[in-house]
N, CA, C and O atoms as a GROMACS GRO file, in nm:
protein
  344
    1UNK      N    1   2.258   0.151   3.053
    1UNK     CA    2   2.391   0.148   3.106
    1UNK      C    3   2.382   0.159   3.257
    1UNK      O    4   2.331   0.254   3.316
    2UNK      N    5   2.440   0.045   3.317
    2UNK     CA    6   2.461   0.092   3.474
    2UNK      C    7   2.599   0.162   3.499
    2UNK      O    8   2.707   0.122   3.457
    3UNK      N    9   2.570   0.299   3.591
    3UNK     CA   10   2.596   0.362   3.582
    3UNK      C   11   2.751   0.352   3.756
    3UNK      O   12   2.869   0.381   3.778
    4UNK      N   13   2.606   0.280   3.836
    4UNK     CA   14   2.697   0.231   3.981
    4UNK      C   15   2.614   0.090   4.007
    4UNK      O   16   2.492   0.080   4.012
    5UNK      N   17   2.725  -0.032   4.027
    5UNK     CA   18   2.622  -0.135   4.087
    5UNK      C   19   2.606  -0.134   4.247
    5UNK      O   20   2.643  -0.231   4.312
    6UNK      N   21   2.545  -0.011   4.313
    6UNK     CA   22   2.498  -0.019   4.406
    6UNK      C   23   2.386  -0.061   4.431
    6UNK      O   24   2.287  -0.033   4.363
    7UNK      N   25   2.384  -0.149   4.551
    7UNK     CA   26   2.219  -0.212   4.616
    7UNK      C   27   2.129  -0.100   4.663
    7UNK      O   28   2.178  -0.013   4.735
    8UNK      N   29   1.954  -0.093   4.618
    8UNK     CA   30   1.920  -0.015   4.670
    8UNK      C   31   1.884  -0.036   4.815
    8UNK      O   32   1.921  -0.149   4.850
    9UNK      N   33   1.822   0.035   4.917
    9UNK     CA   34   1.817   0.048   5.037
    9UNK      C   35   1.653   0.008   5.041
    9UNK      O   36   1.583   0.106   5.062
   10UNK      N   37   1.586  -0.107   5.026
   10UNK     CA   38   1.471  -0.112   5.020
   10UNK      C   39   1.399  -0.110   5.170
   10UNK      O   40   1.420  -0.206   5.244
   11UNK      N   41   1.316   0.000   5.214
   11UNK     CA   42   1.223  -0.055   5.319
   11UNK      C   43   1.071  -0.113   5.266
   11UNK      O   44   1.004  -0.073   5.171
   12UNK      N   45   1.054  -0.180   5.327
   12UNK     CA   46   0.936  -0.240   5.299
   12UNK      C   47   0.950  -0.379   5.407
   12UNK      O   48   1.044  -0.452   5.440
   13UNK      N   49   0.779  -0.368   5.446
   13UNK     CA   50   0.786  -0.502   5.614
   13UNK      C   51   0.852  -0.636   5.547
   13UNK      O   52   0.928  -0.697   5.622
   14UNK      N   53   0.830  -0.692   5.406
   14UNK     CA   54   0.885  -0.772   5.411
   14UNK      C   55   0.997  -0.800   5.281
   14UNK      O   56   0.991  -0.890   5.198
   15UNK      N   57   1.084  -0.708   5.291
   15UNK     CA   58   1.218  -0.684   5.225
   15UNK      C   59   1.276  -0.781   5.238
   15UNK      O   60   1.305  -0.812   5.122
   16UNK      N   61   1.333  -0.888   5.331
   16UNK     CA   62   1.429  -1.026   5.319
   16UNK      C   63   1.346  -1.107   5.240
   16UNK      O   64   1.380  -1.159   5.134
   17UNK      N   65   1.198  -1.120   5.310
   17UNK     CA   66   1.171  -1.261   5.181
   17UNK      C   67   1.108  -1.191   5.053
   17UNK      O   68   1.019  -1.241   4.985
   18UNK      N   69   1.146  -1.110   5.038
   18UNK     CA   70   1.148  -1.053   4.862
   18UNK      C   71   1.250  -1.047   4.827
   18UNK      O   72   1.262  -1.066   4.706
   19UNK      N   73   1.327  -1.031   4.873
   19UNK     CA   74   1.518  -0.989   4.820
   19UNK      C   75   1.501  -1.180   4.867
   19UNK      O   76   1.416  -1.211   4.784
   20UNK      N   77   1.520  -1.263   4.916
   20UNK     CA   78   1.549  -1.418   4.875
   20UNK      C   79   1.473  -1.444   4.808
   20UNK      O   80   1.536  -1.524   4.739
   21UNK      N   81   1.339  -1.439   4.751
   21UNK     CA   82   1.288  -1.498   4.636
   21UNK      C   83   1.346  -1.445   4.479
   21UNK      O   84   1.348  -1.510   4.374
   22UNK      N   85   1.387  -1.321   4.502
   22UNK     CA   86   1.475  -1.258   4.374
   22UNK      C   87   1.592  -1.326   4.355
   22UNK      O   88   1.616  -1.345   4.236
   23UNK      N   89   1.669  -1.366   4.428
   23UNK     CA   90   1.808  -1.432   4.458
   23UNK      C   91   1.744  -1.556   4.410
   23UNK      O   92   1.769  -1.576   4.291
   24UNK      N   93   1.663  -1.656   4.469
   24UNK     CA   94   1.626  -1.759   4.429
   24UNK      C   95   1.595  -1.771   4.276
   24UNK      O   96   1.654  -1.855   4.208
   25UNK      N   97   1.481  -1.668   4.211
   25UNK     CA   98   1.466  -1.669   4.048
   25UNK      C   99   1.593  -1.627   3.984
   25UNK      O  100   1.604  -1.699   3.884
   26UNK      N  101   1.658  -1.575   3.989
   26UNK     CA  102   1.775  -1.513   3.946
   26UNK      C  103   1.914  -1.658   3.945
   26UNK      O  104   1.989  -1.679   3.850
   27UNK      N  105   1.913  -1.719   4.047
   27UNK     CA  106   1.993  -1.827   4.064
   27UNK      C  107   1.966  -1.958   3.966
   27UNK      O  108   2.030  -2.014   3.876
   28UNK      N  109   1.811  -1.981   4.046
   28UNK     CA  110   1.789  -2.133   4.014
   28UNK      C  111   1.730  -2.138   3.894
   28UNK      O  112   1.751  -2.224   3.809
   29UNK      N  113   1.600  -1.977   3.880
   29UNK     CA  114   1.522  -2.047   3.716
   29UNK      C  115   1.575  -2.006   3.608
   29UNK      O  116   1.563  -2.063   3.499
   30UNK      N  117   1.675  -1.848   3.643
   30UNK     CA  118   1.743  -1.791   3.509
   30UNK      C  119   1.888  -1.847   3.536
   30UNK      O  120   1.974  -1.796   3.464
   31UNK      N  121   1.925  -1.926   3.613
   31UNK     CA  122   2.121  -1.969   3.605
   31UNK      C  123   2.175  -1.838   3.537
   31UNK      O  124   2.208  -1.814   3.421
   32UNK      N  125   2.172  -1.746   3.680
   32UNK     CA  126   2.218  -1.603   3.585
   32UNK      C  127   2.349  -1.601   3.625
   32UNK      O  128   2.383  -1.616   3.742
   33UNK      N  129   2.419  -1.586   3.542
   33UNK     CA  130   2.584  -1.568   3.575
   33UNK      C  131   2.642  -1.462   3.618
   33UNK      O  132   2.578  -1.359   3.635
   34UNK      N  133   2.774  -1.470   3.643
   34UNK     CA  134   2.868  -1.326   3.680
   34UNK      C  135   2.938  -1.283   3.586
   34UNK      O  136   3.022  -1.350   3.526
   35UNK      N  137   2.907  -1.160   3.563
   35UNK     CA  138   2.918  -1.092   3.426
   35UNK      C  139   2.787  -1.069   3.312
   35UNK      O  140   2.760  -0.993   3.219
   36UNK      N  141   2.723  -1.185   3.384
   36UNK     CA  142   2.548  -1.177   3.234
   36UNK      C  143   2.480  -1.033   3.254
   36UNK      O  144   2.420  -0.992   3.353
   37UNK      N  145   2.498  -0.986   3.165
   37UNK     CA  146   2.356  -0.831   3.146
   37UNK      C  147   2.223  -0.855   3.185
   37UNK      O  148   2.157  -0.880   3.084
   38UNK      N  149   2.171  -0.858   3.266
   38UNK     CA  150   2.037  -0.841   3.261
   38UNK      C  151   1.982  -0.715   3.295
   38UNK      O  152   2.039  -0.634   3.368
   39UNK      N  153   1.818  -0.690   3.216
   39UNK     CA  154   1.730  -0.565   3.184
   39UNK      C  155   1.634  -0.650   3.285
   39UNK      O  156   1.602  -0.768   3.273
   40UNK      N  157   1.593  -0.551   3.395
   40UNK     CA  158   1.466  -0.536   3.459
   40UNK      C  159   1.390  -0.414   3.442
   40UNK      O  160   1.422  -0.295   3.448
   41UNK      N  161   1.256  -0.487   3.416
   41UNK     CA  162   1.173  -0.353   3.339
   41UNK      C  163   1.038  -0.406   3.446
   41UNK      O  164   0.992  -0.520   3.459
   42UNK      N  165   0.985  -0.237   3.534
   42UNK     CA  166   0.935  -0.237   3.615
   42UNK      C  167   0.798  -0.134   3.570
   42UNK      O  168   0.810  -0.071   3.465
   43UNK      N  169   0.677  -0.120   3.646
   43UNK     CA  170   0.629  -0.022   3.645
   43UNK      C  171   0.616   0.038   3.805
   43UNK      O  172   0.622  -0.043   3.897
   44UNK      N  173   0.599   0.161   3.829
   44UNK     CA  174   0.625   0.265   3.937
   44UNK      C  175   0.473   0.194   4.058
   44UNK      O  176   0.476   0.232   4.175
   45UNK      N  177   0.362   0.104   4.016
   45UNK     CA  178   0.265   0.051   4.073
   45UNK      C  179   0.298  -0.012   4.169
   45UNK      O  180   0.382  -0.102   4.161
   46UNK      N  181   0.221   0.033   4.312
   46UNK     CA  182   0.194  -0.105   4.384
   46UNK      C  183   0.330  -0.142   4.495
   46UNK      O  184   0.377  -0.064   4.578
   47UNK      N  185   0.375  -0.293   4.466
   47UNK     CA  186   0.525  -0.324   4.540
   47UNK      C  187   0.582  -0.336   4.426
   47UNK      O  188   0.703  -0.356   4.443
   48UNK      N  189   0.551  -0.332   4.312
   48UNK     CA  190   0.613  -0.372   4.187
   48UNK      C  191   0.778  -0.306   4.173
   48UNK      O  192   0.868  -0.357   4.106
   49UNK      N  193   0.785  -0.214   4.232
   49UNK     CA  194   0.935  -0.107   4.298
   49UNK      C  195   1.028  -0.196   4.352
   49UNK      O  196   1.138  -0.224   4.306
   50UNK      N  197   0.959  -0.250   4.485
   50UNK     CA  198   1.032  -0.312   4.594
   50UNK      C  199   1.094  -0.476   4.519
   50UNK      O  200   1.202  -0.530   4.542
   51UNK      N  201   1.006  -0.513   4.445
   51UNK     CA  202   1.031  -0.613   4.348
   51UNK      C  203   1.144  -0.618   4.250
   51UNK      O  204   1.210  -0.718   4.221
   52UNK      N  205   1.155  -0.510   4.209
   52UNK     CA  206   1.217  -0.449   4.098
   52UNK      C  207   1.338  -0.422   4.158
   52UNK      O  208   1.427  -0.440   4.076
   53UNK      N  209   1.380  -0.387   4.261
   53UNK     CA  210   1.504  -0.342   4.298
   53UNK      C  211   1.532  -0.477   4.377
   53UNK      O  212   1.644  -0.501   4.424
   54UNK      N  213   1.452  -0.541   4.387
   54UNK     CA  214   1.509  -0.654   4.477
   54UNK      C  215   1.554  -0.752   4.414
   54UNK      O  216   1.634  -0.831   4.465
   55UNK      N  217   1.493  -0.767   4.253
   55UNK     CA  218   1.569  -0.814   4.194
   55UNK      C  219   1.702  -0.790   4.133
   55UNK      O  220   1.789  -0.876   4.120
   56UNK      N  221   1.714  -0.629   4.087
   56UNK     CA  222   1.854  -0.570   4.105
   56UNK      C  223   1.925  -0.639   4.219
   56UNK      O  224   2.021  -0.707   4.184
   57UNK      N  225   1.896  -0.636   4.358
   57UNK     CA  226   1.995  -0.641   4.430
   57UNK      C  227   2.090  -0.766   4.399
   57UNK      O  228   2.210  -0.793   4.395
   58UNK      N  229   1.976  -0.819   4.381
   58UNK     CA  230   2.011  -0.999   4.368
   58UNK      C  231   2.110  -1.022   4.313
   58UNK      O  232   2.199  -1.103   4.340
   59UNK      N  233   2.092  -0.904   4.178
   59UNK     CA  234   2.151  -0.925   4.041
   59UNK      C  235   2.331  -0.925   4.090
   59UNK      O  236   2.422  -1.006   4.070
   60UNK      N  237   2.323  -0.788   4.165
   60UNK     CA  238   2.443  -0.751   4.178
   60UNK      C  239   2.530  -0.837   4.285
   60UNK      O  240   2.652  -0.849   4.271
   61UNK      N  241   2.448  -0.904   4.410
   61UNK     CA  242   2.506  -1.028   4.470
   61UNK      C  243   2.547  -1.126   4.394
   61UNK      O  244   2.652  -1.184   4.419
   62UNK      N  245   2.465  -1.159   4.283
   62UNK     CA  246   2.506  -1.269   4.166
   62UNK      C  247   2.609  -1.205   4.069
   62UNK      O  248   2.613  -1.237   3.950
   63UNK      N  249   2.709  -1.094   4.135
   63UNK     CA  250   2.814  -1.049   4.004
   63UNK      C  251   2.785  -1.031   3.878
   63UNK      O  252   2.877  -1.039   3.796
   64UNK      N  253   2.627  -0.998   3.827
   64UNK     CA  254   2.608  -0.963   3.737
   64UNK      C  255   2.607  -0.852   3.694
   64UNK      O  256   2.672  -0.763   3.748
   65UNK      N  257   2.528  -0.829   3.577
   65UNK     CA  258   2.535  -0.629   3.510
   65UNK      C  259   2.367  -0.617   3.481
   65UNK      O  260   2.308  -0.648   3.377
   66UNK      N  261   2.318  -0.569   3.592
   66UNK     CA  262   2.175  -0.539   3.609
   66UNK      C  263   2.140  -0.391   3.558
   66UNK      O  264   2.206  -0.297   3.601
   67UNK      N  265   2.033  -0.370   3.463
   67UNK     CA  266   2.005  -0.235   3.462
   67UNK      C  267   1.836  -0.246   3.459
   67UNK      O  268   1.760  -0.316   3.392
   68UNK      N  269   1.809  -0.134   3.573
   68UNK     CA  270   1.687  -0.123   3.588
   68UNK      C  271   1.594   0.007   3.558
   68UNK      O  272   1.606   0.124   3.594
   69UNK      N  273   1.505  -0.055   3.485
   69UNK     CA  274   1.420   0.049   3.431
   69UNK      C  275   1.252   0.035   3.443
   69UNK      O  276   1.185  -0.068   3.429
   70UNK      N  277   1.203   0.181   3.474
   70UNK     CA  278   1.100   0.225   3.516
   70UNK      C  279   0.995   0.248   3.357
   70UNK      O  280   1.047   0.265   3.247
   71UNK      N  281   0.844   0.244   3.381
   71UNK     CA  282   0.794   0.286   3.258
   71UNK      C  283   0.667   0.311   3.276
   71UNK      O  284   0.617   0.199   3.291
   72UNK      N  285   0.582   0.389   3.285
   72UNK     CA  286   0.465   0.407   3.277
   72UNK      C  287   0.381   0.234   3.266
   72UNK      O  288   0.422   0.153   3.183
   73UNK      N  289   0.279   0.202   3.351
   73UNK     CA  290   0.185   0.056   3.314
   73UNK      C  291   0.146   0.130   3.222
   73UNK      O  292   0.132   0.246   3.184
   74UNK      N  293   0.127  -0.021   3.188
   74UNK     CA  294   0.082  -0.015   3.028
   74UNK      C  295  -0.024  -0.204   3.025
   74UNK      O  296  -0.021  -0.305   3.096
   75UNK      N  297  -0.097  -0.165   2.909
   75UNK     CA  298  -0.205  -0.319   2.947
   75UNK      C  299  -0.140  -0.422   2.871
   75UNK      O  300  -0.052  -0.388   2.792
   76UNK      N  301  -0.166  -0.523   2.882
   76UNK     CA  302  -0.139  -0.667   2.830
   76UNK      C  303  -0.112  -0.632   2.643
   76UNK      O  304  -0.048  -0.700   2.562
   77UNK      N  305  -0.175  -0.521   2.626
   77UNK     CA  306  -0.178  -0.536   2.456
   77UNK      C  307  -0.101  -0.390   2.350
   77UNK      O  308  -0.078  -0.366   2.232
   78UNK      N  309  -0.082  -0.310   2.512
   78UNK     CA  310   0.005  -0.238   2.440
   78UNK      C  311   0.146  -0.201   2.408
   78UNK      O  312   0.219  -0.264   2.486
   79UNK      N  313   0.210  -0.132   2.334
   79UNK     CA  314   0.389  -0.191   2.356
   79UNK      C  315   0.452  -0.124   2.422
   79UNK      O  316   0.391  -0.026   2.466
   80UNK      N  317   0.575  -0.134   2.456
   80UNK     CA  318   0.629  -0.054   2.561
   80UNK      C  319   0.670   0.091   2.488
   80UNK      O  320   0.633   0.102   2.371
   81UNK      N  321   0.712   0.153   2.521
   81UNK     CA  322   0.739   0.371   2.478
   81UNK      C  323   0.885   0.311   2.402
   81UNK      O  324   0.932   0.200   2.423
   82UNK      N  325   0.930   0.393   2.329
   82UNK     CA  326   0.991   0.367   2.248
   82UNK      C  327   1.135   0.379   2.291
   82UNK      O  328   1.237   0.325   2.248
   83UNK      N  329   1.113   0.471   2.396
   83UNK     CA  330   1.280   0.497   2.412
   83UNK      C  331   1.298   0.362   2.514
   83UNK      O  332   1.415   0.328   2.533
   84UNK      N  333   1.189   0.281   2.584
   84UNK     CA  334   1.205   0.127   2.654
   84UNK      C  335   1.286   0.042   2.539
   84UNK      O  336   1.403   0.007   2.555
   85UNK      N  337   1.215   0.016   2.431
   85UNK     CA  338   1.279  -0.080   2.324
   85UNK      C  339   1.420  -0.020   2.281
   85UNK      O  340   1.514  -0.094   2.251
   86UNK      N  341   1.425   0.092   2.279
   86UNK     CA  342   1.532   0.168   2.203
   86UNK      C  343   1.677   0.082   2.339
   86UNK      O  344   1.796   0.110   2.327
   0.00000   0.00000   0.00000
């Protein structure tokens, strides 16, 4: 459940062309609409954060219903924690 669709405040050196490539996937490869739900599922690694919220932001410029969630990495073969699927 989103709770507020506020943008997060990302620093990072290159925050614009990550927040436009999110806007760009979000637009052109998912034709995400205003009003569509989308689940972003992130792990806490790396820029994988700055990614993750930058696609939120996107979400919420695109008038959508973004909810973003965090999860322990996990490898190629194992499944996500239960309360993720739940």
């Amino acid at each position: 459940m989103t709770i507020a669709n506020v943008p997060f405040k990302i620093r990072h050196d290159r925050r614009d062309e990550v927040q436009a490539a999110a806007h760009t996937a979000l637009k052109v490869a998912l034709n995400l609409q205003p009003g569509e739900r989308i689940l972003i599922m992130a792990n806490p690694d790396g820029d994988l954060p700055v990614i993750a919220q930058s696609v939120y932001n996107a979400a919420i410029e695109l008038n959508a219903s973004p909810t973003l969630l965090f999860q322990p990495a996990r490898s190629r073969v194992d499944f996500a924690e239960q309360a993720t699927l739940a």
